[in-house]
N, C-alpha and C positions, 0 to 999 in steps of 0.2 A: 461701088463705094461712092461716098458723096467725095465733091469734089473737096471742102472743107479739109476731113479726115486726112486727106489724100497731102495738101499744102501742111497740116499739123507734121506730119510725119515727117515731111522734106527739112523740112526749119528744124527740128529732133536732131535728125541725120545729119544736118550741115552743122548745127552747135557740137554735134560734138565729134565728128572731123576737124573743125577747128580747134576742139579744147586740146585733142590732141596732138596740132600740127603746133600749137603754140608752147603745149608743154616739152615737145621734141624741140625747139627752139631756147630752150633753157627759159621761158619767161614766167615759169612758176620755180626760179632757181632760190628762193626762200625755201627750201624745203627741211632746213633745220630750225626757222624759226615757230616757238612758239616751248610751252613746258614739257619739260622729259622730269620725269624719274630717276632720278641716279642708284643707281644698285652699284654695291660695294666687291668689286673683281674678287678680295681673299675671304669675303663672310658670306658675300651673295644675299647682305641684310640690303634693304630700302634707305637710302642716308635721306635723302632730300629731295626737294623739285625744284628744279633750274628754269629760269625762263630767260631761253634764248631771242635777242632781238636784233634787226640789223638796221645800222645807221650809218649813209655813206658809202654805202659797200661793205662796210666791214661790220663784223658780227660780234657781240659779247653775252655775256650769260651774268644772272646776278642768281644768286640763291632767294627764293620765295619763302622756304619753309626746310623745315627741320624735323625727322622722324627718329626722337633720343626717348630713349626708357625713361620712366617717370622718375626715377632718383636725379637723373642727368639736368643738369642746367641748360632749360629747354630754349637759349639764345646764349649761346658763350661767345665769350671776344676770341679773337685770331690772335692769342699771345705770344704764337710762334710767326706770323706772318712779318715780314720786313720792310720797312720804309714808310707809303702813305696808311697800309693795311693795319700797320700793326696795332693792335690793342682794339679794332673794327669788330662791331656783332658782325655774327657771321650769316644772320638772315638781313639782307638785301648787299653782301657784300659781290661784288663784282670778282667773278675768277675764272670768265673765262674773258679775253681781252684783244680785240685786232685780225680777230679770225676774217681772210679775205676766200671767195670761192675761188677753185682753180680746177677746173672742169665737173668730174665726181665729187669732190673732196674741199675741203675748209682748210685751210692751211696758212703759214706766216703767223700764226698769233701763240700765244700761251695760255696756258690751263693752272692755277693756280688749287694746292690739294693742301685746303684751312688746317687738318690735321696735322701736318709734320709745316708749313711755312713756305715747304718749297715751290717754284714757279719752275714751270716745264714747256717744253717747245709743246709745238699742239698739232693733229691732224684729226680730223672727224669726217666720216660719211655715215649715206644711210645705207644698210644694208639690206638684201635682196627679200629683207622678212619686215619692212618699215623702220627696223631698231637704227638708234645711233651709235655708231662706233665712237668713243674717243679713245684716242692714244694720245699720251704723255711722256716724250722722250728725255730724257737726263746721257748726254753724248750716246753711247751708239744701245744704250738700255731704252725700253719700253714697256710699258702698261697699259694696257689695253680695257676699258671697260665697257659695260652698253649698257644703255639706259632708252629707257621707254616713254614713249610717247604719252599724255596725260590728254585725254577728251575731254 
């Protein structure tokens, strides 16, 4: 073999030894950032696309877009939402808010659900198949949804 071919390979080898001794180091720990899919836990319909981003450390989600039947008012206000939210379109409205990493897992923030108003404690991973788990706690209840990643 030429000696060229032989140096191509080794440099191959070591990049990506390294990619994985640095992603074993948590230094690709953004792994929720970027747009998911929200599918709806009780209809299993497609609601929207969330694009998650992190600032600080800490991580939030704003809604991009909206998947409502053509009758539907294809951008509604949050009339149930409380305080700065309320009466906000709900495309570019911010609901997911202060999520910090804690080893696996996104945790400390809230997840805010535009339909009913209410704001919920939050925890999110990814799971062993790329998807995002979120859960949405209200004291010791939960809901659990996943939502897919968007290429």
């Amino acid at each position: 073999m030429e000696k060229g071919y032989i140096l191509n390979i080794r440099k191959i080898t070591l990049a990506i030894v390294v990619a994985f001794i640095l992603a074993g180091n948590g230094l690709f720990a953004n792994a929720i950032v970027g747009k998911w899919k929200t599918i709806d836990d009780e209809t299993g319909e497609t609601k929207s696309i969330v694009n998650i981003t992190e600032w600080n450390g800490y991580y939030f989600g704003n809604i991009e877009k909206l998947f409502r039947k053509p009758h539907e008012d294809q951008d509604p206000k949050c009339d149930k939402c409380q305080g700065e939210d309320h009466n906000k379109r709900i495309i570019g409205l911010q609901i997911i808010k202060n999520m910090k990493k804690d080893g696996n897992e996104y945790t400390g923030g809230t997840i805010l659900d535009p339909k009913n108003g209410k704001v919920y404690r939050c925890k999110m991973w990814i799971d062993e198949n790329g998807k995002l788990k979120v859960r949405g706690y209200l004291g010791p209840f939960f809901r659990t949804q996943t939502w897919h990643r968007v290429q």
